[in-house]
Backbone as a chain_set.jsonl record, in Angstrom:
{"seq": "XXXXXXXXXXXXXXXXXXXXXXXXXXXXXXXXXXXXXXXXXXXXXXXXXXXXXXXXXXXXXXXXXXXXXXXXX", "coords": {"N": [[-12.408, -24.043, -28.55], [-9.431, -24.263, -27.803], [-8.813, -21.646, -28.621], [-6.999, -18.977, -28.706], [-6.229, -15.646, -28.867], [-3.986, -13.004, -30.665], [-2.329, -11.336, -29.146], [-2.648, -12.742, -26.603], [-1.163, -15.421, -26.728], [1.324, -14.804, -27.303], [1.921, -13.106, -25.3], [1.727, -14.831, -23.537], [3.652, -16.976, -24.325], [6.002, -15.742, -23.337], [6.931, -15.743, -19.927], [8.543, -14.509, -18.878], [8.483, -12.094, -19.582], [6.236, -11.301, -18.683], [6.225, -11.695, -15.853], [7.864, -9.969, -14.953], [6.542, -7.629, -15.514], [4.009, -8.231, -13.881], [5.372, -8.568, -11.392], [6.615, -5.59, -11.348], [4.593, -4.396, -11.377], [3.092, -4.603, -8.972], [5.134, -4.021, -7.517], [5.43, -0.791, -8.172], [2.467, -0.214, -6.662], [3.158, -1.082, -4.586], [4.486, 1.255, -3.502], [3.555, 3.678, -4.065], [0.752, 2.875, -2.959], [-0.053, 3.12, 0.216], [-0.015, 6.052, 0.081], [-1.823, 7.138, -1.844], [-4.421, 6.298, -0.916], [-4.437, 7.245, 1.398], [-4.519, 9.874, 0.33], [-7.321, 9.546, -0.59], [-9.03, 10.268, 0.829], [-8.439, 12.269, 2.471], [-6.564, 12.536, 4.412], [-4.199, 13.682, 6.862], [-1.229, 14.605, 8.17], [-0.639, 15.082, 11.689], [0.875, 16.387, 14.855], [1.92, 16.034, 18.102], [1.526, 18.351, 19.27], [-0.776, 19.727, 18.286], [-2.901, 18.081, 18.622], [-3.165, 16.72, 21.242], [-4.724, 14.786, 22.583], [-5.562, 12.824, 20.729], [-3.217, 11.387, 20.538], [-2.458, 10.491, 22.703], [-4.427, 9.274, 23.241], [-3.826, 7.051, 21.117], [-1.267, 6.256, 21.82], [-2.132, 4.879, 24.358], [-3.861, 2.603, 23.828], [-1.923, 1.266, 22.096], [-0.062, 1.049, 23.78], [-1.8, -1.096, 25.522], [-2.621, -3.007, 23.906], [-0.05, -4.195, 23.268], [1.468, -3.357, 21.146], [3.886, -1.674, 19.147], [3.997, 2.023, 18.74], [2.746, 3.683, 15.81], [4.871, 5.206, 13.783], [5.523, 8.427, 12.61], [6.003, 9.983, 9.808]], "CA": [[-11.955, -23.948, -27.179], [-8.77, -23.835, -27.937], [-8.886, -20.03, -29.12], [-6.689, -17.832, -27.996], [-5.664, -14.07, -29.242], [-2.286, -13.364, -30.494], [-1.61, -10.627, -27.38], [-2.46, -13.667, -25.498], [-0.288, -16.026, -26.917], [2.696, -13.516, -27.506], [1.906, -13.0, -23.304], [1.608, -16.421, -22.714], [5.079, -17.268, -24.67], [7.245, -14.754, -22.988], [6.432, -15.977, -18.873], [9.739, -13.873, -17.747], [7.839, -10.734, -19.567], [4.612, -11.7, -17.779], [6.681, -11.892, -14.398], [8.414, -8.521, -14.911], [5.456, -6.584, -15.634], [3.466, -8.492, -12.759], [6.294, -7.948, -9.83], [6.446, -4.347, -11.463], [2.9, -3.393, -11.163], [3.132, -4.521, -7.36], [6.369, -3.012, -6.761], [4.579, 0.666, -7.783], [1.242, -0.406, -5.448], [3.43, -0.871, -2.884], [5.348, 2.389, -3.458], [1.909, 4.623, -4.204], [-0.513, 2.649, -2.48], [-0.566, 3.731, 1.207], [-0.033, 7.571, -0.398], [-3.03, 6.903, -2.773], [-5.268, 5.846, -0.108], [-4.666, 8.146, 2.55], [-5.121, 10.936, -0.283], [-7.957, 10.372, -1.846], [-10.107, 10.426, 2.175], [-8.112, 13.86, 2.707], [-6.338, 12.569, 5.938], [-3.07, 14.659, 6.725], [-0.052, 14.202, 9.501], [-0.47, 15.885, 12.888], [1.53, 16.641, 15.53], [1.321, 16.306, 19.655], [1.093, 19.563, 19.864], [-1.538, 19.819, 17.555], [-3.631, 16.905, 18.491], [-2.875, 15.611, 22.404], [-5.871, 13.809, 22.835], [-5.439, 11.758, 19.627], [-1.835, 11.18, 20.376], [-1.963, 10.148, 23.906], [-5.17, 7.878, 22.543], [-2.851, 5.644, 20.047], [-0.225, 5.497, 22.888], [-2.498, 4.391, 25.327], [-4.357, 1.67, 22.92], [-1.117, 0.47, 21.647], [-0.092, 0.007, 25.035], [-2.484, -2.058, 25.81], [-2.539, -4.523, 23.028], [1.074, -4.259, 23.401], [2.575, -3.166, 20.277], [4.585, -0.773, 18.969], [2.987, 3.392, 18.472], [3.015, 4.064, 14.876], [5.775, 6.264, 13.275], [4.885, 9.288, 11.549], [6.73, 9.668, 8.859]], "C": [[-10.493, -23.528, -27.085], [-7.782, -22.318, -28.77], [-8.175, -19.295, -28.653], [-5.642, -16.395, -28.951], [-4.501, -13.894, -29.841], [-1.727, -12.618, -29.205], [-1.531, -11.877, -26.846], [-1.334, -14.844, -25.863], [0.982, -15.587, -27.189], [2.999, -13.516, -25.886], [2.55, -14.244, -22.906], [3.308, -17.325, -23.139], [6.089, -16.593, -23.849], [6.893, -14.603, -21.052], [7.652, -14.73, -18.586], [8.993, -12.268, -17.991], [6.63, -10.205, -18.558], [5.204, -11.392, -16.537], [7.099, -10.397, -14.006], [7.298, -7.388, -15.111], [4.356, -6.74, -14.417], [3.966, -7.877, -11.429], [6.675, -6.173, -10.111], [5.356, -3.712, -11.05], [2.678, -3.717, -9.709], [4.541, -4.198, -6.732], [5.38, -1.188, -6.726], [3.444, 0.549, -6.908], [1.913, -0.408, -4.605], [4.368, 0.252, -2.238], [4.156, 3.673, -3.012], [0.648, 4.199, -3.337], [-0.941, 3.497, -1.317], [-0.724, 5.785, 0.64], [-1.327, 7.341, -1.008], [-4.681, 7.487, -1.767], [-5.835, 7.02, 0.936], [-4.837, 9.474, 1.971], [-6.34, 11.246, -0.636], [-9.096, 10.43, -0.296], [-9.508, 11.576, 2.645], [-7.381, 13.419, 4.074], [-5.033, 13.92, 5.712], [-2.177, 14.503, 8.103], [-0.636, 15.151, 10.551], [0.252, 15.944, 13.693], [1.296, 16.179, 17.361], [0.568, 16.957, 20.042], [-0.478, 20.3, 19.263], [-3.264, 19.649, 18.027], [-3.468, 16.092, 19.989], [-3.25, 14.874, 22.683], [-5.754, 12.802, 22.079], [-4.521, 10.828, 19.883], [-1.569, 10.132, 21.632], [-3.322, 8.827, 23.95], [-4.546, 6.808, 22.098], [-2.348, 5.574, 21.188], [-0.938, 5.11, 23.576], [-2.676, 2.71, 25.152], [-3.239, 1.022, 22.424], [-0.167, -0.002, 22.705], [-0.8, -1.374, 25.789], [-2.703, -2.968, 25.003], [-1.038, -4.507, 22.343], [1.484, -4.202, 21.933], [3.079, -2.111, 19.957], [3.705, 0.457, 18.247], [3.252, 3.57, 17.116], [3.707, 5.263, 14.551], [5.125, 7.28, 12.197], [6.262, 9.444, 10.782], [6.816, 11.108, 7.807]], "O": [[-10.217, -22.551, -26.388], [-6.651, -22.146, -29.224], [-8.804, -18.613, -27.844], [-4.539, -16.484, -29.491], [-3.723, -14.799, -29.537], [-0.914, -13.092, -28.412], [-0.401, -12.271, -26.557], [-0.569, -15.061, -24.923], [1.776, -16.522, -27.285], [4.06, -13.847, -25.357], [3.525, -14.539, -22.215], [3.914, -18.086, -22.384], [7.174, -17.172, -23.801], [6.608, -13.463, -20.683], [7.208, -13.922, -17.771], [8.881, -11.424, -17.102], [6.32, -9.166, -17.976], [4.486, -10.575, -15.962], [6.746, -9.794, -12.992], [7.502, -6.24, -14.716], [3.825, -5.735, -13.945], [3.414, -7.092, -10.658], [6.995, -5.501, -9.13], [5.266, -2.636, -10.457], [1.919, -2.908, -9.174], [4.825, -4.176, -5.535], [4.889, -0.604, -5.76], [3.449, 1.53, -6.164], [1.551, 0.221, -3.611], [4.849, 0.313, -1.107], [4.019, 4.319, -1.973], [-0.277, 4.96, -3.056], [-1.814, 4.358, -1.42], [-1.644, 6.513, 1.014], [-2.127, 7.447, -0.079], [-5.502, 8.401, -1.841], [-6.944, 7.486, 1.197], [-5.238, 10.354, 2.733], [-6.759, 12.366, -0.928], [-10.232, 10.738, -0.658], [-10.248, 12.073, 3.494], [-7.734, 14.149, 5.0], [-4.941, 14.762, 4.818], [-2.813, 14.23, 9.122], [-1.184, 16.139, 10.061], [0.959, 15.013, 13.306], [0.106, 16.04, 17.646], [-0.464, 16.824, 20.7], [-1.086, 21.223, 19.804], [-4.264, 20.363, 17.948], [-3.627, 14.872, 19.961], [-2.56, 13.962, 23.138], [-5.824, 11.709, 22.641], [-4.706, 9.641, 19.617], [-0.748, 9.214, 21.625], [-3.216, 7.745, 24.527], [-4.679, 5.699, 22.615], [-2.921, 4.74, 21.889], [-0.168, 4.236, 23.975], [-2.12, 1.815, 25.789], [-3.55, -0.151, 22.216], [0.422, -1.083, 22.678], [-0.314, -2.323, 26.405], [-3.079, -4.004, 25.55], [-0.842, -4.747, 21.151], [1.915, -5.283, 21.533], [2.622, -1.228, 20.682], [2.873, 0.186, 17.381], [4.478, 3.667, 17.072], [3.259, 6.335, 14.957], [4.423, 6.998, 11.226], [7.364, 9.058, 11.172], [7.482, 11.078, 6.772]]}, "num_chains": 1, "name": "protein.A"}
């Protein structure tokens, strides 16, 4: 039961390594993620002028459950 690997016990000795490689690998997810996401379904930015109907949709809808219109970016 008490079995464990040397990776794992090498891991398991060194918690600050463990921590730094953890809060690393969700620092890049939260750098790449929304990009990731919204790549791999093909979306793509639009415009007003583009798109009025869409545009004047969100503003309406985010009027009404009162919060703020999302920033394009």
């Amino acid at each position: 039961m008490g079995y464990r690997t040397a990776l794992q016990r090498r891991i398991l000795h060194r918690p600050i390594l463990l921590t730094v490689v953890i809060l690393g690998g969700l620092v890049v997810q939260y750098w790449l993620g929304p990009r990731t996401v919204l790549g791999s379904v093909g979306t793509r930015r639009v415009d007003a002028t583009e798109h009025p109907d869409l545009h004047a949709t969100v503003t309406r809808l985010s009027s009404q459950i009162d919060i703020a219109k999302p920033k394009s970016r």
